[in-house]
mmCIF file of the N, C-alpha and C atoms, coordinates in Angstrom:
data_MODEL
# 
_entry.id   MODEL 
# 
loop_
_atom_site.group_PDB 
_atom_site.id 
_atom_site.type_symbol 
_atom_site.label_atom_id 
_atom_site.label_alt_id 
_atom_site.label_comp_id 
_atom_site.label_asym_id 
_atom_site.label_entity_id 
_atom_site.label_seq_id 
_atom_site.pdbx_PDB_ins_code 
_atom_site.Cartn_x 
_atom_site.Cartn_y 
_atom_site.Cartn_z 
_atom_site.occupancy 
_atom_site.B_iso_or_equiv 
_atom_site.pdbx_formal_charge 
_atom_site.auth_seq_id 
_atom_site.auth_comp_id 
_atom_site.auth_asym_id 
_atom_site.auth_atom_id 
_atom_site.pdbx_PDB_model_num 
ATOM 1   N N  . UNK A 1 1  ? -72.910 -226.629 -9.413  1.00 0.00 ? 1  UNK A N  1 
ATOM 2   C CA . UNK A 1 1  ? -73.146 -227.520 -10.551 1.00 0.00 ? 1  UNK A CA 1 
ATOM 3   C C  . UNK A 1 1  ? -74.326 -226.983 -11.358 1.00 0.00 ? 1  UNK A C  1 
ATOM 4   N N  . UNK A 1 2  ? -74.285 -227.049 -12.499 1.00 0.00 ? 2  UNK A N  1 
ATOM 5   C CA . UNK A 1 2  ? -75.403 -226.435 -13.683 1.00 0.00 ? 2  UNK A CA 1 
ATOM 6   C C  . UNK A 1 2  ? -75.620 -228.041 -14.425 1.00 0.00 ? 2  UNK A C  1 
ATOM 7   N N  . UNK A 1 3  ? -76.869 -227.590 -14.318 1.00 0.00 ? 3  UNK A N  1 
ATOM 8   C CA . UNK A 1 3  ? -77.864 -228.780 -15.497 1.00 0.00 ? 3  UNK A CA 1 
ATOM 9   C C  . UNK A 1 3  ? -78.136 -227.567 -16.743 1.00 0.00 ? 3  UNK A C  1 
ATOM 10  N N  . UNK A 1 4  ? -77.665 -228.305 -17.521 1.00 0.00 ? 4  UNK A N  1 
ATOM 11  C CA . UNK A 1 4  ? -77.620 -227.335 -19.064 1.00 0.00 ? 4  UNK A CA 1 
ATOM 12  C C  . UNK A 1 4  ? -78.612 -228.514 -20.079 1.00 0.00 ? 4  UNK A C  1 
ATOM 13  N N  . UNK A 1 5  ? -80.033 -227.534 -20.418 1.00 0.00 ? 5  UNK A N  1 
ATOM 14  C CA . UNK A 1 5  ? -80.541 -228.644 -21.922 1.00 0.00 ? 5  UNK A CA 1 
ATOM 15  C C  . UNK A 1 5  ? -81.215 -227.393 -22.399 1.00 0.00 ? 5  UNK A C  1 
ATOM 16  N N  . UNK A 1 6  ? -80.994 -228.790 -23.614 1.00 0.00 ? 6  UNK A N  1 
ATOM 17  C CA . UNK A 1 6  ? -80.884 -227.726 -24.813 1.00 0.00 ? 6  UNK A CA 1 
ATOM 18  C C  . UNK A 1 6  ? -81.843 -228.515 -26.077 1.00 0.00 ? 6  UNK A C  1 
ATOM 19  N N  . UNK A 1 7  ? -83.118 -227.853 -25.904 1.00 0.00 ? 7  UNK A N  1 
ATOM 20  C CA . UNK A 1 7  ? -84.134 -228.353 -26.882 1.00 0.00 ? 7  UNK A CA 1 
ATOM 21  C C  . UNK A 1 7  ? -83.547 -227.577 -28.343 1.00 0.00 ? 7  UNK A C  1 
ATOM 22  N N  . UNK A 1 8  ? -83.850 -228.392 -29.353 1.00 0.00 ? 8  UNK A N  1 
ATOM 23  C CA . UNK A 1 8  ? -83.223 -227.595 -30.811 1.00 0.00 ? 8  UNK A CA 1 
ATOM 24  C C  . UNK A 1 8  ? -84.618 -227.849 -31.764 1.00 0.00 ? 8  UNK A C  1 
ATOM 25  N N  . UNK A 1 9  ? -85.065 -226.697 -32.556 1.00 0.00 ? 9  UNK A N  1 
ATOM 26  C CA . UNK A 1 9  ? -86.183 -226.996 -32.903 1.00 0.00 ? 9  UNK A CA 1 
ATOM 27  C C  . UNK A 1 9  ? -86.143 -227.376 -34.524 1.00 0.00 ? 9  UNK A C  1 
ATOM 28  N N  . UNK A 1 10 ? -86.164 -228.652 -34.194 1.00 0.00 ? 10 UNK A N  1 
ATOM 29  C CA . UNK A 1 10 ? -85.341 -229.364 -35.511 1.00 0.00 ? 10 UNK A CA 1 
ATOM 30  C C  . UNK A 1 10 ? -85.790 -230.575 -35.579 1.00 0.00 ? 10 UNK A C  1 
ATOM 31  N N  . UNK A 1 11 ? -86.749 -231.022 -36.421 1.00 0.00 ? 11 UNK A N  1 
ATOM 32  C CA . UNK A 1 11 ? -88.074 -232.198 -35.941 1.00 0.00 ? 11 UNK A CA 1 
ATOM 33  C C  . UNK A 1 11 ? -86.825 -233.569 -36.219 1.00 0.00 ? 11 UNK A C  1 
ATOM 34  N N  . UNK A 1 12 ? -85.429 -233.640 -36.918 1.00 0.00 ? 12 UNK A N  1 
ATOM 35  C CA . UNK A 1 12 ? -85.015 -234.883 -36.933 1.00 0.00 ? 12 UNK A CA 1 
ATOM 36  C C  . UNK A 1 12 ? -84.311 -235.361 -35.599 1.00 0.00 ? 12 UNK A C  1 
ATOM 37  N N  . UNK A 1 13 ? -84.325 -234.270 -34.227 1.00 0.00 ? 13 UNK A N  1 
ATOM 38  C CA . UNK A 1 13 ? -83.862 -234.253 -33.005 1.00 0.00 ? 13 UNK A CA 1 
ATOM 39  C C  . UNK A 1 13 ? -84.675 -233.823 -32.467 1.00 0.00 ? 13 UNK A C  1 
ATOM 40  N N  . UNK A 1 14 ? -85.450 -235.215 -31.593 1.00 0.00 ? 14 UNK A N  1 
ATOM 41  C CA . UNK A 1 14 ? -86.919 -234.750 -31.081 1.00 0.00 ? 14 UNK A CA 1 
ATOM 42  C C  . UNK A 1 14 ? -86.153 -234.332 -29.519 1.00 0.00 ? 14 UNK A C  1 
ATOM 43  N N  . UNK A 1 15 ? -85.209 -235.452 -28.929 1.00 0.00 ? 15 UNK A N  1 
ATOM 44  C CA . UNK A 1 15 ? -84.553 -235.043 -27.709 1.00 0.00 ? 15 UNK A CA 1 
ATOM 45  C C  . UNK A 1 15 ? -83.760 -234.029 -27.724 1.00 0.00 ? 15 UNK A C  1 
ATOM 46  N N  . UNK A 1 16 ? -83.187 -233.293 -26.362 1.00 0.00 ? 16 UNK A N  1 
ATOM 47  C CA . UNK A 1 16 ? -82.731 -232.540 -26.262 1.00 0.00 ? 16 UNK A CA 1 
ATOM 48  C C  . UNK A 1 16 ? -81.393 -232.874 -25.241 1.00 0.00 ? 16 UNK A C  1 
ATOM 49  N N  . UNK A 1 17 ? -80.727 -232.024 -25.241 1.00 0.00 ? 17 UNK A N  1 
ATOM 50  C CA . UNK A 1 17 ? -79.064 -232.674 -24.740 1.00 0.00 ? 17 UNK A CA 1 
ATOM 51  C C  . UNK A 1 17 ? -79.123 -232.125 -23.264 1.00 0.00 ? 17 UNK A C  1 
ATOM 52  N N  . UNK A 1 18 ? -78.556 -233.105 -22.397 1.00 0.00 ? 18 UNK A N  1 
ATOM 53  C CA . UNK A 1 18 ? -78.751 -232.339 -21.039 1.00 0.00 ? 18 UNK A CA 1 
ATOM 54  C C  . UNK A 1 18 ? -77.185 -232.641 -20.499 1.00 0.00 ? 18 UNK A C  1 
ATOM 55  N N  . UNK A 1 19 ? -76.562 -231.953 -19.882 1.00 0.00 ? 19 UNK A N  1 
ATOM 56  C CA . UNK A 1 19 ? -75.487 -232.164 -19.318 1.00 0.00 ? 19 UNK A CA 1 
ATOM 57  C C  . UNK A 1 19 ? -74.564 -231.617 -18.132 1.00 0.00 ? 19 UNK A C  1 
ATOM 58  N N  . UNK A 1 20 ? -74.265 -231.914 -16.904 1.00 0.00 ? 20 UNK A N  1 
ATOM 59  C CA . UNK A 1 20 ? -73.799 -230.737 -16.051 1.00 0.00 ? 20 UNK A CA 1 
ATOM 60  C C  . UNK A 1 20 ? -72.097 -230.220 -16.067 1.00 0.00 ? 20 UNK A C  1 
ATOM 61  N N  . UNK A 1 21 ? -71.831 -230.535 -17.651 1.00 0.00 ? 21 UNK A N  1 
ATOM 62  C CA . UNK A 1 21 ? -70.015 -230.000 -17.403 1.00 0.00 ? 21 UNK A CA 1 
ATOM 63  C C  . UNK A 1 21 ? -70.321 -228.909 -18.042 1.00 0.00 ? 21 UNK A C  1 
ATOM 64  N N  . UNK A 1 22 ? -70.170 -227.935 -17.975 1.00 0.00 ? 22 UNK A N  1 
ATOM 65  C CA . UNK A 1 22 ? -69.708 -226.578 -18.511 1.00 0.00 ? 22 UNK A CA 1 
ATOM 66  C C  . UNK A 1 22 ? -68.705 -226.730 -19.874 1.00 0.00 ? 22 UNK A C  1 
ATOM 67  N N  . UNK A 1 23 ? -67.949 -227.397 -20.150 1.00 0.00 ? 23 UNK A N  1 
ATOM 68  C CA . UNK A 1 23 ? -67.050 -227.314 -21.060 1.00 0.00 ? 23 UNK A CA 1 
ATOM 69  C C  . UNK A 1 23 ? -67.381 -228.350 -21.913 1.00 0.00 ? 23 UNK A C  1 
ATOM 70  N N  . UNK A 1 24 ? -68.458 -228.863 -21.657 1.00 0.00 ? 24 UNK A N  1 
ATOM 71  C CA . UNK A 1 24 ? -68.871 -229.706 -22.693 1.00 0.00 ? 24 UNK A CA 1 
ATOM 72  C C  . UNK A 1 24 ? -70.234 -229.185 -23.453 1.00 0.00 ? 24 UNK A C  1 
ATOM 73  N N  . UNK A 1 25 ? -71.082 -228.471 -22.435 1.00 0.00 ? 25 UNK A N  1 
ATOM 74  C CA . UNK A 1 25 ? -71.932 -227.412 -22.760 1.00 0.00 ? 25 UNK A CA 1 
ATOM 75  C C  . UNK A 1 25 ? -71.496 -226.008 -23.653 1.00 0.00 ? 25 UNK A C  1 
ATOM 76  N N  . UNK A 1 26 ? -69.959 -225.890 -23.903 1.00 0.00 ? 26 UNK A N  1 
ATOM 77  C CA . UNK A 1 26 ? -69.274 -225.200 -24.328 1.00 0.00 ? 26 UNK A CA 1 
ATOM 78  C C  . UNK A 1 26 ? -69.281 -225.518 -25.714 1.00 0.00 ? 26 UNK A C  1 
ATOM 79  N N  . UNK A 1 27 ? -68.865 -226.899 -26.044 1.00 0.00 ? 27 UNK A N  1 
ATOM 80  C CA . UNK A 1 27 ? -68.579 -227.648 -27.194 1.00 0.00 ? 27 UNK A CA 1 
ATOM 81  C C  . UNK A 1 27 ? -69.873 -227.524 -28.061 1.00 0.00 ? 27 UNK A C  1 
ATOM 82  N N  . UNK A 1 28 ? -70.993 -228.581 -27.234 1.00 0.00 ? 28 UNK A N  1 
ATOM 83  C CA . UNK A 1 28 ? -71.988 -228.545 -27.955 1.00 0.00 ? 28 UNK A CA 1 
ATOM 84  C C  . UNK A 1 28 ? -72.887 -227.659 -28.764 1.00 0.00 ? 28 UNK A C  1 
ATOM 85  N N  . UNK A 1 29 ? -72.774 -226.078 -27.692 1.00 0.00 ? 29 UNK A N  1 
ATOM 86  C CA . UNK A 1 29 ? -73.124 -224.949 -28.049 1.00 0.00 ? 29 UNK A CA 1 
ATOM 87  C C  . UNK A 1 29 ? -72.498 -224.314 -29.007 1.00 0.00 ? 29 UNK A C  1 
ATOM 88  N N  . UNK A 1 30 ? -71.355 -224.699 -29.310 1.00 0.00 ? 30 UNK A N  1 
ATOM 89  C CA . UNK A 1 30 ? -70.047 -224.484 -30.673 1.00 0.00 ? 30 UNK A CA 1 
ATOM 90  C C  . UNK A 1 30 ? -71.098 -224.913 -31.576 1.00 0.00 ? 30 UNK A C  1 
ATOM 91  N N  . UNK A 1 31 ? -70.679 -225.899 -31.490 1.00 0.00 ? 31 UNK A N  1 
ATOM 92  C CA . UNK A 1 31 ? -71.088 -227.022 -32.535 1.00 0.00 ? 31 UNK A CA 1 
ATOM 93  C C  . UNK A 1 31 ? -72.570 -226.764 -33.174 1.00 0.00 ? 31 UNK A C  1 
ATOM 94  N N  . UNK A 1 32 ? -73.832 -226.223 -32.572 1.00 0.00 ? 32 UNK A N  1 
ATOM 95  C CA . UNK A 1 32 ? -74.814 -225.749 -32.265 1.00 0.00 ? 32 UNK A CA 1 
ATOM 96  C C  . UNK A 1 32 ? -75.188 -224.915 -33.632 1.00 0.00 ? 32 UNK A C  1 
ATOM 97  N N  . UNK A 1 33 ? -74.397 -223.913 -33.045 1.00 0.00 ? 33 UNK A N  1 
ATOM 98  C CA . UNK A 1 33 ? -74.058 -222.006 -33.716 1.00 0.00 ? 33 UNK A CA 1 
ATOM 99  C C  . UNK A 1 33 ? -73.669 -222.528 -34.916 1.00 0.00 ? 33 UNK A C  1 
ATOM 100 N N  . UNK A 1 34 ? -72.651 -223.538 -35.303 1.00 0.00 ? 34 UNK A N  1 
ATOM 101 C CA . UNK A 1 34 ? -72.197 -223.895 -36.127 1.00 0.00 ? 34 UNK A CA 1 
ATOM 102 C C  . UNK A 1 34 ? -73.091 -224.034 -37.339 1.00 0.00 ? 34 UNK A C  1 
ATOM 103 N N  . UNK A 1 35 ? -73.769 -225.401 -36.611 1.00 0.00 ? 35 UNK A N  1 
ATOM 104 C CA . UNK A 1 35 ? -74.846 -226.488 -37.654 1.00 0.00 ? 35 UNK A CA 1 
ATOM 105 C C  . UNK A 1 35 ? -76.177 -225.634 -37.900 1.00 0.00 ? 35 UNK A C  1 
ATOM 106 N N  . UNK A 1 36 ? -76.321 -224.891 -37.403 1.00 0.00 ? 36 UNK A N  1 
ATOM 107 C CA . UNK A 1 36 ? -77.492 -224.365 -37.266 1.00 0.00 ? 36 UNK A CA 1 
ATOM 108 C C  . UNK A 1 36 ? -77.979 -222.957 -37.594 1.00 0.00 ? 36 UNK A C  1 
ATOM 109 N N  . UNK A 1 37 ? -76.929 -222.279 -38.464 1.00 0.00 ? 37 UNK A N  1 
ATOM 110 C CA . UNK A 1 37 ? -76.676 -220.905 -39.312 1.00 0.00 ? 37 UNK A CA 1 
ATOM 111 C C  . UNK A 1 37 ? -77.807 -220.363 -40.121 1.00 0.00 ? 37 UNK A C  1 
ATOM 112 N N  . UNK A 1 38 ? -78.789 -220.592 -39.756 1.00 0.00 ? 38 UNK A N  1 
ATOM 113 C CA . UNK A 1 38 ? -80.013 -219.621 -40.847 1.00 0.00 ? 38 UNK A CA 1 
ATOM 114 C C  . UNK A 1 38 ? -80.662 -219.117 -39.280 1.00 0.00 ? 38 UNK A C  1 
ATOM 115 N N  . UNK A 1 39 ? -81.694 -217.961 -39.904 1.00 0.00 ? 39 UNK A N  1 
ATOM 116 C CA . UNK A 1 39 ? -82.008 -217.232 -39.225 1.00 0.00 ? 39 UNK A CA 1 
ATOM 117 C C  . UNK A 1 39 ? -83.816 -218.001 -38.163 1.00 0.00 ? 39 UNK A C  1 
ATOM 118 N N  . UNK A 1 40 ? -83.968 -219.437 -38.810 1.00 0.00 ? 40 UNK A N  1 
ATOM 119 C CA . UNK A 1 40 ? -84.953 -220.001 -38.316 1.00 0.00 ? 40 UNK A CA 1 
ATOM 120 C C  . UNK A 1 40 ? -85.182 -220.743 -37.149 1.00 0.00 ? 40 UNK A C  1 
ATOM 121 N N  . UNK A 1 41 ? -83.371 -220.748 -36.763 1.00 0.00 ? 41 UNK A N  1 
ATOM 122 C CA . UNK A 1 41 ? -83.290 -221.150 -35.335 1.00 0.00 ? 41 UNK A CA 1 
ATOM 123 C C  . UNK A 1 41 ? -82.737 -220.000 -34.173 1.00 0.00 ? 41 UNK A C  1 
ATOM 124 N N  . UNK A 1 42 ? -83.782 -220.192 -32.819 1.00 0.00 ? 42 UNK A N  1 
ATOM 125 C CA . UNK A 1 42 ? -83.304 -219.475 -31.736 1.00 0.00 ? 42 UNK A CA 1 
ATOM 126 C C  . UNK A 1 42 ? -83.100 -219.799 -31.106 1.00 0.00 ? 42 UNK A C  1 
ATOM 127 N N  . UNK A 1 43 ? -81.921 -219.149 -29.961 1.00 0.00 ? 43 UNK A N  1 
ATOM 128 C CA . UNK A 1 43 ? -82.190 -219.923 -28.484 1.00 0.00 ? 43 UNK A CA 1 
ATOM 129 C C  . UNK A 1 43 ? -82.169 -219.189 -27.555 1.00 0.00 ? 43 UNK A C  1 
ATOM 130 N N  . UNK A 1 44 ? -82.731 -219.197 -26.498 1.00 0.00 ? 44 UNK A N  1 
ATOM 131 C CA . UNK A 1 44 ? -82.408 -217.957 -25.376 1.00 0.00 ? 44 UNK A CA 1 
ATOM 132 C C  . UNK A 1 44 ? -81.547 -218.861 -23.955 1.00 0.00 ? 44 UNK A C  1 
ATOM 133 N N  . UNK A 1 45 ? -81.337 -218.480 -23.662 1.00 0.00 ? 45 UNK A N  1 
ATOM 134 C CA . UNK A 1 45 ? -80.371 -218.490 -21.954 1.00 0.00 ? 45 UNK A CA 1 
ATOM 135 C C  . UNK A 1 45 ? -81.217 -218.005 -21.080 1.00 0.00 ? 45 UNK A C  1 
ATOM 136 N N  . UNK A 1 46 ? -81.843 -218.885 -19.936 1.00 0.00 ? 46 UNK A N  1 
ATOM 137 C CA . UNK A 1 46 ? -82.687 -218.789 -19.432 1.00 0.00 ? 46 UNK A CA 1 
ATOM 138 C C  . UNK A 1 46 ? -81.924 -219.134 -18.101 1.00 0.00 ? 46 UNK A C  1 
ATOM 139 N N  . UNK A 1 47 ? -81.612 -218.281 -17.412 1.00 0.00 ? 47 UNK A N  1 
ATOM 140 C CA . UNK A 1 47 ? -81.036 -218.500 -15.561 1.00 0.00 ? 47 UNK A CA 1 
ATOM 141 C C  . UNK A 1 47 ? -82.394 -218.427 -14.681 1.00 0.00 ? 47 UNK A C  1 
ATOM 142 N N  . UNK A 1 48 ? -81.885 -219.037 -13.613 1.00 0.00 ? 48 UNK A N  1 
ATOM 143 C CA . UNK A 1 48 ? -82.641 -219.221 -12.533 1.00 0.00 ? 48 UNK A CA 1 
ATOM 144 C C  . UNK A 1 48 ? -83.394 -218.183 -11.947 1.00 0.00 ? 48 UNK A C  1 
ATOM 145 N N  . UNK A 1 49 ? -83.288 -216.999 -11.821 1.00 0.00 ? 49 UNK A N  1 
ATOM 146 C CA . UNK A 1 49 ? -83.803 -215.579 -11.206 1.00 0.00 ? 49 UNK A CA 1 
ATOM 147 C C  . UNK A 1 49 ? -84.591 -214.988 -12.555 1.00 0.00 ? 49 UNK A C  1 
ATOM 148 N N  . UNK A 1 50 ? -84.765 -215.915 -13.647 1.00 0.00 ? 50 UNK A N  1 
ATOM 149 C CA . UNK A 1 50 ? -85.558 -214.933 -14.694 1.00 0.00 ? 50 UNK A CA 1 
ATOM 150 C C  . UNK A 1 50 ? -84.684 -214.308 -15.598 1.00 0.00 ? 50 UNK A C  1 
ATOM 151 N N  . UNK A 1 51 ? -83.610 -214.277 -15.826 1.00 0.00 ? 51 UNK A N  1 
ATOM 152 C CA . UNK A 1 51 ? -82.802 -213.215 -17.048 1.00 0.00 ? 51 UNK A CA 1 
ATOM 153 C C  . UNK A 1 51 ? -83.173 -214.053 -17.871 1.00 0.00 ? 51 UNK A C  1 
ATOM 154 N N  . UNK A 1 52 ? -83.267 -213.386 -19.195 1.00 0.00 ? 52 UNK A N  1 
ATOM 155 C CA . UNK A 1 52 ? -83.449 -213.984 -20.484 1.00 0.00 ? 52 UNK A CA 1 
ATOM 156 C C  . UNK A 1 52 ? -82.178 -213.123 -21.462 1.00 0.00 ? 52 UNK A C  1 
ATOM 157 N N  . UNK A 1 53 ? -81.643 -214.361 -22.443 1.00 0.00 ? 53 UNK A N  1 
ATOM 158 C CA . UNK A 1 53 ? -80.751 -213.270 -22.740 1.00 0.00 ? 53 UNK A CA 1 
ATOM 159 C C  . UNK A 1 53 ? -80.917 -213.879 -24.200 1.00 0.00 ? 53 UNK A C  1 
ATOM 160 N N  . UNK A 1 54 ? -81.303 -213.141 -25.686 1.00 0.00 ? 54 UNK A N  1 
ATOM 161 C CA . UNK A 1 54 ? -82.124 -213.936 -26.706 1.00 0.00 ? 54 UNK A CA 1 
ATOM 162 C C  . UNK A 1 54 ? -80.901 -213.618 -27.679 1.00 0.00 ? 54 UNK A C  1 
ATOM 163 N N  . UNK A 1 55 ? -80.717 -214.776 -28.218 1.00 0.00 ? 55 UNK A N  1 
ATOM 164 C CA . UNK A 1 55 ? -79.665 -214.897 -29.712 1.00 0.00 ? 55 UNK A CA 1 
ATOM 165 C C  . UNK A 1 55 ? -80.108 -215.429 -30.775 1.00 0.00 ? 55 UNK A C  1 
ATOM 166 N N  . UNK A 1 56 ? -79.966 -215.922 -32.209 1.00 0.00 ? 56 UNK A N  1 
ATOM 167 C CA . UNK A 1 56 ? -80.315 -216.501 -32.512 1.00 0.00 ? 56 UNK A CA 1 
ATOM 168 C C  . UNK A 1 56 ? -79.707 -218.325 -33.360 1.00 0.00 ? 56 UNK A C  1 
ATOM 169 N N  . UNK A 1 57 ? -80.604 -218.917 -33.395 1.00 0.00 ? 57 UNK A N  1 
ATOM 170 C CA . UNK A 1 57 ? -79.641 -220.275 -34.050 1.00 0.00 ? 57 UNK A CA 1 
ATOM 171 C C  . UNK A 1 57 ? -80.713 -220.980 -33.201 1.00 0.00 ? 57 UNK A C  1 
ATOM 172 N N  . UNK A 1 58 ? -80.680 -221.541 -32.056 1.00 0.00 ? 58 UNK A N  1 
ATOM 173 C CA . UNK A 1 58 ? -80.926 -222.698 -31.396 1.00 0.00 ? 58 UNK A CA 1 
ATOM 174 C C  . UNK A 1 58 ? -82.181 -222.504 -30.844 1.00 0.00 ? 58 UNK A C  1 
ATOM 175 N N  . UNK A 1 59 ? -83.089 -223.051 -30.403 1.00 0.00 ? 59 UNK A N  1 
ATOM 176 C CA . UNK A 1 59 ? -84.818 -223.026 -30.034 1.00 0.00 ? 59 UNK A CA 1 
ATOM 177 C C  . UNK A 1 59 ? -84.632 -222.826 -28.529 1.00 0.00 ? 59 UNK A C  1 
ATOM 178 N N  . UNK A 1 60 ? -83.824 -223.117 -27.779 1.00 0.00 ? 60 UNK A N  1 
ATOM 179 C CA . UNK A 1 60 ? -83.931 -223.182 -26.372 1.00 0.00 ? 60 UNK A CA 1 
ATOM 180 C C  . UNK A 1 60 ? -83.000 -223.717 -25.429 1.00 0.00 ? 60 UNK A C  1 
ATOM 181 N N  . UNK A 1 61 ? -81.948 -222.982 -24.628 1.00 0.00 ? 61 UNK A N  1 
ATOM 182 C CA . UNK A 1 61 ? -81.238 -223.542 -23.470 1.00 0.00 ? 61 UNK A CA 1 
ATOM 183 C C  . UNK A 1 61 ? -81.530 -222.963 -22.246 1.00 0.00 ? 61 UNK A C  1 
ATOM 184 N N  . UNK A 1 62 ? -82.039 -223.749 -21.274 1.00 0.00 ? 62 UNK A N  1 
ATOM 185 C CA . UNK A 1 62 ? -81.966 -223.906 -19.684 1.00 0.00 ? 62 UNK A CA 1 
ATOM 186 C C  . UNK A 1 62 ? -80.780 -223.923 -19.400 1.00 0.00 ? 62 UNK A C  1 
ATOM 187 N N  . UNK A 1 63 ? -80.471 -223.182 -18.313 1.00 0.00 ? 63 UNK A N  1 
ATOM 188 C CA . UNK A 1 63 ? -79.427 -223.170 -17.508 1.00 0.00 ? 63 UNK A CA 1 
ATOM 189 C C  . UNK A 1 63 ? -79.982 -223.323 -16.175 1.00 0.00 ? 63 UNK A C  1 
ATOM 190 N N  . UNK A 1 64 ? -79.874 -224.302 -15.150 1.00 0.00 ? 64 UNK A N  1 
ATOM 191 C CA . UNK A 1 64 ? -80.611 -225.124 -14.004 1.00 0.00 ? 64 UNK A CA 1 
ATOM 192 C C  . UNK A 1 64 ? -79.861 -225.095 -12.859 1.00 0.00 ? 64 UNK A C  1 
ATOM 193 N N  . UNK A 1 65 ? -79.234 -224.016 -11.954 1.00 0.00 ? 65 UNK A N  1 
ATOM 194 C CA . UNK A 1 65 ? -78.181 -224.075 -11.199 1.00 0.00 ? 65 UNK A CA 1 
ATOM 195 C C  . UNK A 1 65 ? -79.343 -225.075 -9.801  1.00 0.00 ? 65 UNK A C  1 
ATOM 196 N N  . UNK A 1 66 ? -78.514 -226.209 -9.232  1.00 0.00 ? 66 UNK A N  1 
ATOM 197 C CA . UNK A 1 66 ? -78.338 -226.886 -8.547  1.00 0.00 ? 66 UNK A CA 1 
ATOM 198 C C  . UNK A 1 66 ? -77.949 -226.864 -7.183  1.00 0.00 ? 66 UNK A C  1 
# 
């Protein structure tokens, strides 16, 4: 099971989305990439052992394996 959140650095969404389905973490992250198309948002993928893997769009997702 994965705990997935996802801070967005976007002051009208102070919370951040947390969720453990994969395919809904799928969606949101769509949806994400989507809404969020200029070059002022980032996010990296952050696993448990330290990989960092950096894109840009979204401010920040944890990936929290359980």
């Amino acid at each position: 099971m994965l705990d997935v959140f996802i801070s967005i650095s976007d002051p009208k969404r102070k919370e951040g989305i947390k969720t453990t389905n994969m395919v809904e973490f799928l969606d949101i992250l769509e949806e994400l990439i989507t809404q969020y198309h200029t070059n002022r948002f980032q996010f990296a993928i952050l696993s448990d052992n330290g990989m960092t893997f950096s894109f840009y769009r979204i401010r920040n997702i944890r990936i929290i394996e359980n």
